[in-house]
PAMI-709855 format. One line per 10 residues: number of its first residue (from 1); their letters; for each residue x, y, z of C-alpha. Coordinates in nm, 2 decimals, padded with zeros to 4 digits. Example, Ala and Ser with C-alpha at 12.3 -4.5 7.8 and 13.67 -1.06 7.14 Angstrom:
1	as	01.23/-00.45/00.78 ~ 01.37/-00.11/00.71
This chain:
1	xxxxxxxxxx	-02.11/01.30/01.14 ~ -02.22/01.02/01.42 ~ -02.51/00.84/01.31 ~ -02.79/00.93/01.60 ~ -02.96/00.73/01.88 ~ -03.26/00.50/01.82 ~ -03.45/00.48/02.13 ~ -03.67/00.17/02.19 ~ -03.92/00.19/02.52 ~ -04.02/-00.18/02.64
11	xxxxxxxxxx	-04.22/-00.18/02.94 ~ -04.04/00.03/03.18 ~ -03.73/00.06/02.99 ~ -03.57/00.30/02.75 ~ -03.32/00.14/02.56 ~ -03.05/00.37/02.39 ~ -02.92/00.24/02.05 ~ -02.59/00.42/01.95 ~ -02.42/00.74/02.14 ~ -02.61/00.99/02.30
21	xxxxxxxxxx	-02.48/01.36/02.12 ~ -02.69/01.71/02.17 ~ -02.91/01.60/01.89 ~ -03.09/01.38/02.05 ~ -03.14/01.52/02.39 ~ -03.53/01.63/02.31 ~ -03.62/01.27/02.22 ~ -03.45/01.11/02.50 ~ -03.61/01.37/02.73 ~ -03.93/01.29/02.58
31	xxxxxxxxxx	-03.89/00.91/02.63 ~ -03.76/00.96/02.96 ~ -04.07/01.16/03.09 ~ -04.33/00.90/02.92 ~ -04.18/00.66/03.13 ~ -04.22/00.83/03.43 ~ -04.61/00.92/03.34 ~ -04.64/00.56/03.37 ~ -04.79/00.33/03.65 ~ -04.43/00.15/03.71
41	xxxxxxxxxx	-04.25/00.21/04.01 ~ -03.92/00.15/03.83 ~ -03.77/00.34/03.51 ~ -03.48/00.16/03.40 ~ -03.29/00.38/03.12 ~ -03.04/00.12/02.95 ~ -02.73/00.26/02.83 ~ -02.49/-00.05/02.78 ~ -02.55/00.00/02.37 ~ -02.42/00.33/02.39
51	xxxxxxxxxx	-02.03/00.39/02.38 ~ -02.02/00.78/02.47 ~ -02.29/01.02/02.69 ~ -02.23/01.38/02.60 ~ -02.20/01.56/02.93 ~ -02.59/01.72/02.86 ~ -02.73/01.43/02.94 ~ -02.56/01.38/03.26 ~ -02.77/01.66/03.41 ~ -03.11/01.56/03.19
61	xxxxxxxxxx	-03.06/01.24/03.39 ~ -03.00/01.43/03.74 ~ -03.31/01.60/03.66 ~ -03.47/01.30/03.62 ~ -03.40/01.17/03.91 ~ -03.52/01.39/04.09 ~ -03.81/01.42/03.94 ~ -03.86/01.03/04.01 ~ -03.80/01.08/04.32 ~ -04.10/01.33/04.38
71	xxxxxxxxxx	-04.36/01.09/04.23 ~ -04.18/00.81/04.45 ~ -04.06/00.61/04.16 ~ -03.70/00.47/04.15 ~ -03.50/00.53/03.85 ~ -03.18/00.32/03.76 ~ -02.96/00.29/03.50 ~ -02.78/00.01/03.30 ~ -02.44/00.09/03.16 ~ -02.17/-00.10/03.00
81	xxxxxxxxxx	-01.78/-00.07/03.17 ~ -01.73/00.12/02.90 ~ -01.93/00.46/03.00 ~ -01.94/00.35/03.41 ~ -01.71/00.55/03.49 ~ -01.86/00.90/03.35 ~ -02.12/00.87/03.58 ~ -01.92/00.76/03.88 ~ -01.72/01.08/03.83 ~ -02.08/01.25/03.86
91	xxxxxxxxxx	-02.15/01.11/04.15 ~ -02.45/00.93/04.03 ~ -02.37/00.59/04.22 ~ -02.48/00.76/04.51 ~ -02.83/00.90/04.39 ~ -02.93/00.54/04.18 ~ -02.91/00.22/04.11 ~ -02.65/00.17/03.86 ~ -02.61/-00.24/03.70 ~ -02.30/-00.27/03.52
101	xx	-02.34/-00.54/03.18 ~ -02.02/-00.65/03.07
């Protein structure tokens, strides 16, 4: 079995260690929304230690987006090359900032 993610928040940044499976969808959620409770303008989720997303999280992160949005934050993402392209195919480069780390 996968080992699980280790989340780390810094600031306003959630920093994924290891691949995202169903497991840890609650936690990250959980992360996620503490973030957004914050006073920062800017939630930066960084995803360049992780090497695959399971497709749940694709619509956690739509979700909170949107929710983002509402409270007029801004929400962005940094990914490796690696996992880029999973959320080009979703569309996401048109909804948020997305910095690619090589």
């Amino acid at each position: 079995m996968a080992q699980g993610a280790d989340f780390e928040v810094k600031n306003n940044t959630l920093a994924v260690h290891n691949d995202l499976y169903w497991e840890d969808h609650e936690s990250f959620t959980t992360r996620c929304q503490d973030l957004l409770g914050k006073d920062s303008q800017e939630v930066v989720i960084d995803l360049t230690d992780c090497g695959f997303v399971f497709s749940t999280y694709l619509g956690i992160i739509g979700n909170l987006f949107v929710e983002a949005k509402e409270k007029n934050k801004k929400l962005k993402l940094r990914v490796s090359r690696r996992i880029e392209w999973i959320f080009q195919l979703a569309g996401f480069r048109e909804m948020l900032e997305i910095e690619v780390v090589d």
